[in-house]
N, C-alpha and C positions, 0 to 999 in steps of 0.2 A: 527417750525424750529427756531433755534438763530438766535437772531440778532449778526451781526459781524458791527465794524465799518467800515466806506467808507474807501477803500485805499489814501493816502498820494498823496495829489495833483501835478503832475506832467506838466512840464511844453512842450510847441512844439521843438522840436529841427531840424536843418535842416540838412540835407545830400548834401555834394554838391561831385561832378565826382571826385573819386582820394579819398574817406574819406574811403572806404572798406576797413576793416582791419581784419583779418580771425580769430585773438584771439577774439576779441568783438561776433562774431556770431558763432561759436561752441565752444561744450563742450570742454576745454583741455584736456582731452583723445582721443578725436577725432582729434586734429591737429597733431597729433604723430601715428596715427592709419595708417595701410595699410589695405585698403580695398581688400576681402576674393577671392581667384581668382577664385572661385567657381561665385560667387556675380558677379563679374566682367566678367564672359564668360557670364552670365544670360544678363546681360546691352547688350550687344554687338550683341545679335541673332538677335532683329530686329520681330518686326510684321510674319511676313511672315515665318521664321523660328520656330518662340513661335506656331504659328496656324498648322501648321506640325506636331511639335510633339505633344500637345496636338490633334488634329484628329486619329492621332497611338495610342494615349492611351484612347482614347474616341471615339470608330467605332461609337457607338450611336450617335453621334453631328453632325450634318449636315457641313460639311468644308465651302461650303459658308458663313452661320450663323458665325463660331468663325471668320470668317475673316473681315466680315461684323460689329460684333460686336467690332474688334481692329481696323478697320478704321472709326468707329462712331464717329460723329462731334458731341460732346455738344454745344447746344447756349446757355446756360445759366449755368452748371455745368461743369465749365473746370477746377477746382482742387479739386480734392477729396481724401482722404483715410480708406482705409477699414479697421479694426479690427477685424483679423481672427483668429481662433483657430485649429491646426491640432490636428483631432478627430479621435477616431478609435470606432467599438461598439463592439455586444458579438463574433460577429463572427470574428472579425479582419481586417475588409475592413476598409481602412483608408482613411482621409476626411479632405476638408478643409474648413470651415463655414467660414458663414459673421457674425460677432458681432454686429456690427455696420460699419453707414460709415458717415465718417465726411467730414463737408464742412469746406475749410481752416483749412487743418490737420497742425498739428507738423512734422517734420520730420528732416528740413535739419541743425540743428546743430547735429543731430546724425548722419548724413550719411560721411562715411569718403568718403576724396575728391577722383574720378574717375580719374582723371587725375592732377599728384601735379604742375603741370604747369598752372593751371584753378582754382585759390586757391579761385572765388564765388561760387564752386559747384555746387550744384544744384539748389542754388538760382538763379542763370544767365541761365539753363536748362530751367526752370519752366518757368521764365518771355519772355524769347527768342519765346519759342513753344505756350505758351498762349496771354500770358497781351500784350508782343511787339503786336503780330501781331490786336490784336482787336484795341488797341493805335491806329493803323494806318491806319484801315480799317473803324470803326464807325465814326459815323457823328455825335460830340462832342460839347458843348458849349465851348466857351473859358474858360481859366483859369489855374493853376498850376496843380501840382502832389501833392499827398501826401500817406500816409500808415495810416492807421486807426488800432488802438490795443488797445485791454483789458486786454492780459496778453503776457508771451512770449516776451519778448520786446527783449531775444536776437535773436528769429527770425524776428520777425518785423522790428529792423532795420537792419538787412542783405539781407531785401527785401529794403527795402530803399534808403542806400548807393548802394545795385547793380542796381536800378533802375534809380541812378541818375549817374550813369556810364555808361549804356544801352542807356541812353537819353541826356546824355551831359546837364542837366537843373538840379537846386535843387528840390529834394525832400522833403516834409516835413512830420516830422514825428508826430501823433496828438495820445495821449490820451484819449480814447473813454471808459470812464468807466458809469457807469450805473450811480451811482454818481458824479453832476459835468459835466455831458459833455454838457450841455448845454451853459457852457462857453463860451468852444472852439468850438462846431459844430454845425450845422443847416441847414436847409435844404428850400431853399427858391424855390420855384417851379419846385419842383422836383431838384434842384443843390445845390448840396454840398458846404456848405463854413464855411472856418478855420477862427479863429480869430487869427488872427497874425498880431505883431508890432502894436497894439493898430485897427484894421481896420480888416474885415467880407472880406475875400479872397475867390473868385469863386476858383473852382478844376473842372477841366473839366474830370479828372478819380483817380480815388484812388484804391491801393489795400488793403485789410480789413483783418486785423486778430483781429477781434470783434469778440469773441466768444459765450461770456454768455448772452441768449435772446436779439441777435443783433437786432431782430425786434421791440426793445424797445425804439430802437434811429435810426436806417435808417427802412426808408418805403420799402416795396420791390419790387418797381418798381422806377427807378429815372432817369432822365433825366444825371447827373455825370452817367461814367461808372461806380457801385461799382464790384471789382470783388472780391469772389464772389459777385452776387447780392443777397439781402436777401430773395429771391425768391428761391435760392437754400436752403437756411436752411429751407426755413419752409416747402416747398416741401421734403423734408427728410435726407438732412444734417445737422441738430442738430434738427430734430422733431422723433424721432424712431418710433411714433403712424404711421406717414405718407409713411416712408421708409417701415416699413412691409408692410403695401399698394402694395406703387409701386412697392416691387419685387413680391409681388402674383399679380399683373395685368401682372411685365414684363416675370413673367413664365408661365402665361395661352396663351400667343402672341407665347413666344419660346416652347411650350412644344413637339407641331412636332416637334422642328428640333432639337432637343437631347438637349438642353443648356437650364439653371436653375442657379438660383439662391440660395445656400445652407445655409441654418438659421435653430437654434435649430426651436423648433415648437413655437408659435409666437401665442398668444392671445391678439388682442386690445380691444382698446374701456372699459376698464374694471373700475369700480368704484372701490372706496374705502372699500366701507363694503364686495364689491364680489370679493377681494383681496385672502381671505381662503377658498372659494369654489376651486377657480382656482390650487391652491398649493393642494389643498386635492387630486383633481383631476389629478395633477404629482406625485403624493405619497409621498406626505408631503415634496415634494423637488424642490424650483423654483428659478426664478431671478425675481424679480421687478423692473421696473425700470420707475422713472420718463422721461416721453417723451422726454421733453424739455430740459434736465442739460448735461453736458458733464464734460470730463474731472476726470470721473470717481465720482464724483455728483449724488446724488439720484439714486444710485445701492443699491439692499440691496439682497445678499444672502441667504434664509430663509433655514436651515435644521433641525429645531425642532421648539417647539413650544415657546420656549425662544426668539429665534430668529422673531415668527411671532406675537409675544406681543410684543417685543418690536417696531416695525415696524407700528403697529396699533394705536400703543401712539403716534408717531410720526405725529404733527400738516404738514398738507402737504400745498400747495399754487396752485397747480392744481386740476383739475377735474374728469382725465383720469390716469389710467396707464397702461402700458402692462406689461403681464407674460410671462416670456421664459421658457422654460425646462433649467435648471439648467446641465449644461457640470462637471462634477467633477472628482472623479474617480472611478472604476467602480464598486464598491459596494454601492456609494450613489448619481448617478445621477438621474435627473429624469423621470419618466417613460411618453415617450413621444410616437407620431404616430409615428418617426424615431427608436423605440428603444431605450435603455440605450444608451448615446454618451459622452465618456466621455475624457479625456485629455492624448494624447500621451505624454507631460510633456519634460523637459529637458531631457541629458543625464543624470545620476546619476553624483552626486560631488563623491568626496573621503569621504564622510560619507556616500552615497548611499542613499543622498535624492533625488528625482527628482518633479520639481516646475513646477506648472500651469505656462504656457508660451502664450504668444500671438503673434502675426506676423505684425508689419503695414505696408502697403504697400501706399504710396503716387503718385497716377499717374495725368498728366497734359493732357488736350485732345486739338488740335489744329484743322485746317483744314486738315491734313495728319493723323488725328485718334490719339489713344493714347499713350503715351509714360512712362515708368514706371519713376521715379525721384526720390524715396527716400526709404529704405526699414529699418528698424529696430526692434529691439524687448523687451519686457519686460517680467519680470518671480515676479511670486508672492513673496513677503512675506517670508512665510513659509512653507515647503514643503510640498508634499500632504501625506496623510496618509489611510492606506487600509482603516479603517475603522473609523467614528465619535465618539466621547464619550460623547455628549451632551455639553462639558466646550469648547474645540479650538472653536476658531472664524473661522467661514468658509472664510467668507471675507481675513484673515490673508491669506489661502490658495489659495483662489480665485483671487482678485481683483489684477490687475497686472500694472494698471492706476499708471503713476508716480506721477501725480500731487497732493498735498496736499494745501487744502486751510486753511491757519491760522487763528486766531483767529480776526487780522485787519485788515482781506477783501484780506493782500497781499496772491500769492501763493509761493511754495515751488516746488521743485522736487527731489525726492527720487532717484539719477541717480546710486545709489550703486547696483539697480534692471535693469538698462539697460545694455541691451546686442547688441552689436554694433555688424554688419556684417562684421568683419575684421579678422584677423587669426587667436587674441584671444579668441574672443565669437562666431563667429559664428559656430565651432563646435559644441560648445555645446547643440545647438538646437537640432541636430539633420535631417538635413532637406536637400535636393538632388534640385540639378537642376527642377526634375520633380513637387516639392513642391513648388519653384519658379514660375512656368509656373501655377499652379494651380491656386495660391495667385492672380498670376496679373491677370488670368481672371476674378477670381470672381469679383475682387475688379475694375474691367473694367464695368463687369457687372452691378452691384451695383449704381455704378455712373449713367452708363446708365439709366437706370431703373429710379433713381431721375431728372435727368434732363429730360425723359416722362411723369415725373408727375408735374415738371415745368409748359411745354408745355398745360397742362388741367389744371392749376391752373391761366391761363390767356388766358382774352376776344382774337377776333380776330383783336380788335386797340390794344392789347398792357396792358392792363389794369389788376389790380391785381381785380380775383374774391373773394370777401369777401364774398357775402353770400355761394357759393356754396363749399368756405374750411370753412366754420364753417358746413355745412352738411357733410362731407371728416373726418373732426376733431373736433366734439360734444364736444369742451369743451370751455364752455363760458369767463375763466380766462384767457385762452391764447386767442383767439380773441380780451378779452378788450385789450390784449397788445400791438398787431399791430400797428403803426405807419400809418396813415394814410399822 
């Protein structure tokens, strides 16, 4: 892999009550946007209503189960988001998979505001039904607030300033990059502390949009609340070895009561050299993808042999990868136990392309179960095409990740590819109330699922088990990484 340089050292800045300012934390598209009133009847149904109609359209699913699963209390993954794709196969039954699912997604500078009177959106949603209520319930060392981030910084300090408005106290907002952060953070038994104004400041909770192998600078067990805690990433919020796991254990638990978890077919544990068995074995057509990276990181598309040479050259820094069956369109997906599954795509433009599309959906889980908070989309590239010719870059077709990491470690976001749920874009997805209700169960699901494997990823005091996730996840590179 390249080396890139460390990002440009940044310094702590503080948030104090009254500093939210709504240009600083959304996209300016999105402060002029009116949210889709499709989108907006979707916000409004309420648990109870969503489990209704999905049981009418799923006789199969046990109605206990889906209600049981929308009032599940996460204790340790209570912000998540799913990366879905609506799929259809040969016969035309249409579908909505899990891609992945991330812990401390992106979402609310794209979500336009719900109500234009409530101009924190969904950042004041999330922290109200999550962080407030743990703030005031767990038993805390002393100490301040702060927000921990690696990239993203205009959502991070929009959780920042709404958190120092939420709390009446300053916030402080700290630079957590993989280079350097030994500076500013440190972790003294088990508690978190900033360097700030020349002196090592206790934080008795912080919320964390550290992304890239956060487990490289917080342990994931800690005495500070982190939320999340890095016990949800490596239980399968930015580990995708571990997330296939836990939804094949959380669908052998539901498979009586009609409820699943839906993912292309899903090979882990897989080495490097056994990378072109795997793809032979989808018909020369897959996803690779490194466990550990996010943000659109260590994916690589393979649909010829150009494409799996070069993939094989490429020096890797882990152990493990898995192989998905590759969703594309429906002459070169690959051949998986689901069948060909390949991409219902945008509506056609005025040149009658239609683009690989994705779905995110961002739900928050409290003690009243879960609640959906932030919904957006993105569209590949360049549009899809009947058939391959060996030269396009599948990737160009495929890959629908906004994020671009530059050359000096900073990143970029390609927002010319997002598509906001408001009255401009969300048409053109494509997609009904009933594709809403699908999304947020999955992606309810999903969560779920990672924070059960939380729950077997720690002793009965509390403790993170090290030896038995290096038995769970054979790969000895990420183990050294952990954070003891």
């Amino acid at each position: 892999m390249n080396d890139v340089a460390s990002p440009p050292q940044r310094s702590i800045r503080v948030y104090a009550p009254g500093d939210f300012e709504p240009e600083r934390h959304f996209y300016p598209r999105v402060l002029n946007a009116q949210l889709h009133p499709l989108v907006k009847s979707f916000l409004t149904l309420g648990n109870e209503r969503i489990a209704e109609r999905y049981v009418h359209l799923h006789p199969e699913a046990d109605p206990a189960a889906v209600r049981e699963a929308l009032a599940y209390r996460p204790r340790h993954f209570r912000w998540g988001g799913a990366d879905l794709f609506v799929i259809t196969n040969e016969t035309g039954a249409r579908r909505i998979v899990v891609i992945e699912t991330n812990s401390c997604p992106s979402g609310q500078k794209s979500m336009p505001l719900f109500d234009d009177h409530a101009e924190h959106g969904g950042y004041q949603r999330l922290l109200e039904h999550t962080f407030m209520r743990r703030l005031e319930k767990a038993r805390l060392p002393s100490g301040g607030l702060a927000v921990l981030y690696d990239k993203n910084e205009m959502e991070a300090s929009g959780y920042a300033a709404t958190l120092a408005d939420l709390t009446g106290e300053p916030v402080l907002l700290v630079p957590c990059f993989k280079e350097g952060h030994q500076q500013l953070v440190r972790f003294d038994d088990g508690i978190l502390e900033v360097r700030h104004e020349g002196a090592w400041k206790p934080i008795r909770a912080a919320f964390r949009y550290v992304t890239q192998a956060p487990w490289q600078r917080i342990p994931p067990v800690t005495k500070t609340m982190i939320f999340n805690p890095i016990l949800a990433c490596l239980a399968g919020g930015r580990n995708k070895l571990l997330a296939a796991k836990a939804y094949d254990l959380f669908n052998a638990d539901l498979r009586e009561r009609g409820l699943r978890i839906r993912t292309p077919e899903t090979i882990w544990d897989v080495s490097h050299q056994e990378v072109p068995l795997w793809v032979e074995r989808m018909g020369g057509v897959a996803v690779v993808k490194n466990p550990y990276s996010n943000a659109g990181q260590g994916v690589w598309t393979l649909t010829n042999e150009a494409e799996l040479k070069a993939f094989m050259e490429l020096e890797q820094s882990y152990d493990r990868f898995i192989v998905q069956a590759l969703i594309g369109n429906f002459h070169w997906s690959s051949r998986s136990r689901n069948g060909r599954l390949y991409h219902v795509g945008t509506v056609p433009d005025k040149r009658n392309r239609i683009y690989a599309a994705d779905l995110r959906f961002m739900v928050g889980g409290g003690r009243d179960g879960f609640r959906p908070i932030a919904i957006y989309a993105r569209r590949a590239r360049k549009g899809l095409t009947a058939e391959l010719d060996g030269v396009a870059s599948s990737w160009e077709m495929l890959g629908t990740n906004l994020s671009v990491k530059l050359a000096d470690g900073e990143w970029k976001s390609e927002t010319e590819r997002l598509l906001l749920v408001d009255n401009r874009d969300f048409n053109k997805l494509g997609i009904g109330t009933d594709d809403l209700i699908e999304g947020y169960i999955q992606t309810v699901l999903s969560v779920a699922a990672i924070d059960r494997m939380c729950a077997r990823l720690l002793t009965q005091k509390g403790r993170f088990r090290h030896r038995f996730f290096g038995e769970v996840n054979p790969d000895p590179a990420l183990a050294a990484e952990i954070m003891r």
